[in-house]
C-alpha positions in Angstrom: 0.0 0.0 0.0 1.4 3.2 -0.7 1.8 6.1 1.6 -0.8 8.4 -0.6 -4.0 5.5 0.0 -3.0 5.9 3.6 -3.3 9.7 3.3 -6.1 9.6 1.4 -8.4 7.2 3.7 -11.0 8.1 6.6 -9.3 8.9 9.3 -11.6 6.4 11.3 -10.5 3.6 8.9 -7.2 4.5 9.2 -7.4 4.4 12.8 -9.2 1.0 12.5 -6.4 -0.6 10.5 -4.1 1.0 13.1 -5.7 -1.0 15.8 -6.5 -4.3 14.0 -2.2 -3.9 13.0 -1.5 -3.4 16.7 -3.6 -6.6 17.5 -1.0 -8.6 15.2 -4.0 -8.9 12.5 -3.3 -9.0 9.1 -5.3 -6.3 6.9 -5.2 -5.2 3.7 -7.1 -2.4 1.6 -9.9 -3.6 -1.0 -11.6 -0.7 -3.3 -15.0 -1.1 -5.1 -16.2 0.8 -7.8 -20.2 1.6 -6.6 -23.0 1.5 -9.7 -23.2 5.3 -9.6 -19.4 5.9 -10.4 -18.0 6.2 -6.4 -15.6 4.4 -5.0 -15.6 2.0 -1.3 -13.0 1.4 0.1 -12.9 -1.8 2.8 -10.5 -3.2 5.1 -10.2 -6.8 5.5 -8.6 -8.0 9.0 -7.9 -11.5 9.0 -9.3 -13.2 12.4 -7.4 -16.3 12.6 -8.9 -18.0 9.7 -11.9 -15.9 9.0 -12.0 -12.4 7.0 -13.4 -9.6 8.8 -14.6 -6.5 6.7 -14.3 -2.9 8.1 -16.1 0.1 6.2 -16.7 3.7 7.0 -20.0 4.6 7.2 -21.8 8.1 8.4 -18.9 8.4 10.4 -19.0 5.1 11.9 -17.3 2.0 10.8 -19.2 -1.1 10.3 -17.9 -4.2 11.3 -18.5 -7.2 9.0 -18.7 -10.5 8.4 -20.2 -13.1 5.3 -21.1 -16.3 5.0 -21.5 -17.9 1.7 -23.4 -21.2 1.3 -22.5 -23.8 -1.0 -24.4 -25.1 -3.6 -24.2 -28.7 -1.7 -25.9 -27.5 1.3 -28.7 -25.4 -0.6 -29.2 -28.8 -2.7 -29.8 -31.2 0.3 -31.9 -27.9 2.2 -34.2 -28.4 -0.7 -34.5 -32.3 -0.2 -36.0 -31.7 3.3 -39.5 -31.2 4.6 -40.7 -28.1 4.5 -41.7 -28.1 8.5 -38.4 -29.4 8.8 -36.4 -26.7 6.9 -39.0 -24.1 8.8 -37.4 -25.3 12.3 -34.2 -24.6 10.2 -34.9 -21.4 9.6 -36.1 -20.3 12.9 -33.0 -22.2 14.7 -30.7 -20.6 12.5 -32.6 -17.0 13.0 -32.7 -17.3 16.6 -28.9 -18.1 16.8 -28.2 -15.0 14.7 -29.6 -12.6 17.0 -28.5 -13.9 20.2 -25.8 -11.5 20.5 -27.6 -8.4 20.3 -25.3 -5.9 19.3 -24.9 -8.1 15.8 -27.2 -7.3 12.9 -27.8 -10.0 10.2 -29.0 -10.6 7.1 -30.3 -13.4 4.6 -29.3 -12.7 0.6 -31.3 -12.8 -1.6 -33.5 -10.4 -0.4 -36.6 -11.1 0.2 -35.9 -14.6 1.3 -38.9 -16.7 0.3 -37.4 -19.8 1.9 -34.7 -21.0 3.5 -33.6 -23.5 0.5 -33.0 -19.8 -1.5 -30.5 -18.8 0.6 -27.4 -18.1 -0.6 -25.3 -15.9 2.3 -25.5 -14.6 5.4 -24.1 -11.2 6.3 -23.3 -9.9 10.3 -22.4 -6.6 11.3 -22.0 -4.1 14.1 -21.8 -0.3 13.0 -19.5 1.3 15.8 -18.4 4.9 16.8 -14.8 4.7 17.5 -12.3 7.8 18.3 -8.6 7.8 19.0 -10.0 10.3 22.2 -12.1 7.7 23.5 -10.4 4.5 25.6 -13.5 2.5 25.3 -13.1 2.7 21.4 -10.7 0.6 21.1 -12.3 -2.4 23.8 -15.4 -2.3 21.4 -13.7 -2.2 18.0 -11.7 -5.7 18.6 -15.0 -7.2 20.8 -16.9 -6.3 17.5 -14.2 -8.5 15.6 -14.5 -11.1 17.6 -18.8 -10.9 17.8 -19.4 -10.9 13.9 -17.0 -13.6 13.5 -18.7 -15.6 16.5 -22.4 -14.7 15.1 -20.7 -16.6 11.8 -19.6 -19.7 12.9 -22.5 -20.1 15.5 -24.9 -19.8 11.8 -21.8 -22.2 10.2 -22.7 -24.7 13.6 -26.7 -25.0 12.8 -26.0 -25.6 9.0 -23.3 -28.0 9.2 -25.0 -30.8 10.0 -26.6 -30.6 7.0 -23.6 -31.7 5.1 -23.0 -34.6 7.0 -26.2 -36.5 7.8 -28.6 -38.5 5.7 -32.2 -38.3 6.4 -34.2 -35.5 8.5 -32.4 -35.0 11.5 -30.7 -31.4 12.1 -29.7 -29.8 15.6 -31.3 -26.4 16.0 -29.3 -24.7 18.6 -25.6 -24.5 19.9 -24.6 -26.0 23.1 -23.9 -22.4 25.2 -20.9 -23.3 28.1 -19.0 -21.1 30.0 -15.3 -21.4 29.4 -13.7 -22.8 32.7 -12.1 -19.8 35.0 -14.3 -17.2 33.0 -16.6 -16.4 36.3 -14.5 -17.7 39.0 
């Protein structure tokens, strides 16, 4: 990246990539031509495996993360009951919004059914400052949250993949990590 797309980028995405560098993540600069002739420009911070997308928006940054299904899984989604991929739909939903600063959203838009889906999307839009300490804390916990709201919505679809018949786990199992609350 050269010094001049550093210069030239909102100084709360700049400040963003200076934090997500100082947390040893990788991140790199993508820019997007929009249909009316503008230009995006996105940060990607690599979470241990998973790509975390930062934007500026209305002077906020939003915090995202996507899912995209495979073909596979929409295929064998189709194949189930409907009542079945209904409680699919609601277990999946009610995962998704158990962490309630985390958005989400189902593409294509409107989702007729749950066989139709083709990604998930999770964000948090976030005010961070360099003069506020708590900035900082909520940036990286948003990280962290958008990439958790993904792979608990990667947990209730998985199963998919790997069973035959109409069986399918609607929830995931919640446990506190030892030594967290004493």
């Amino acid at each position: 990246m050269s010094s001049n797309e550093t210069a030239d980028a909102p100084d709360v995405l700049l400040l963003a990539e200076n934090w997500a560098r100082g947390m040893g993540k990788v991140t790199k600069r993508v820019s997007f031509q929009t249909p009316n002739g503008g230009e995006i420009v996105v940060l990607t911070v690599m979470h241990g495996d998973k790509q975390v997308f930062v934007h500026e928006w209305n002077e906020c940054i939003s915090v995202f993360a996507l899912m995209d299904l495979p073909e596979e899984l929409t295929t064998r989604m189709r194949a189930m009951s409907s009542q079945l991929q209904r409680r699919l739909e609601v277990g999946l939903q009610r995962e998704l919004v158990s962490l309630g600063r985390t958005a989400f959203t189902f593409r294509p838009l409107p989702l007729e059914s749950i066989v139709h889906l083709q990604r998930i999307s999770v964000s948090q839009l976030i005010r961070i400052s360099s003069g506020d300490p708590s900035s900082f804390n909520r940036f990286a916990d948003a990280i962290q949250e958008v990439v958790t709201s993904i792979a608990r919505a990667a947990s209730i679809l998985a199963p998919i993949l790997s069973v035959s018949g109409e069986t399918i786990g609607t929830s995931v199992e919640r446990t506190v990590p030892p030594g967290m609350y004493g």
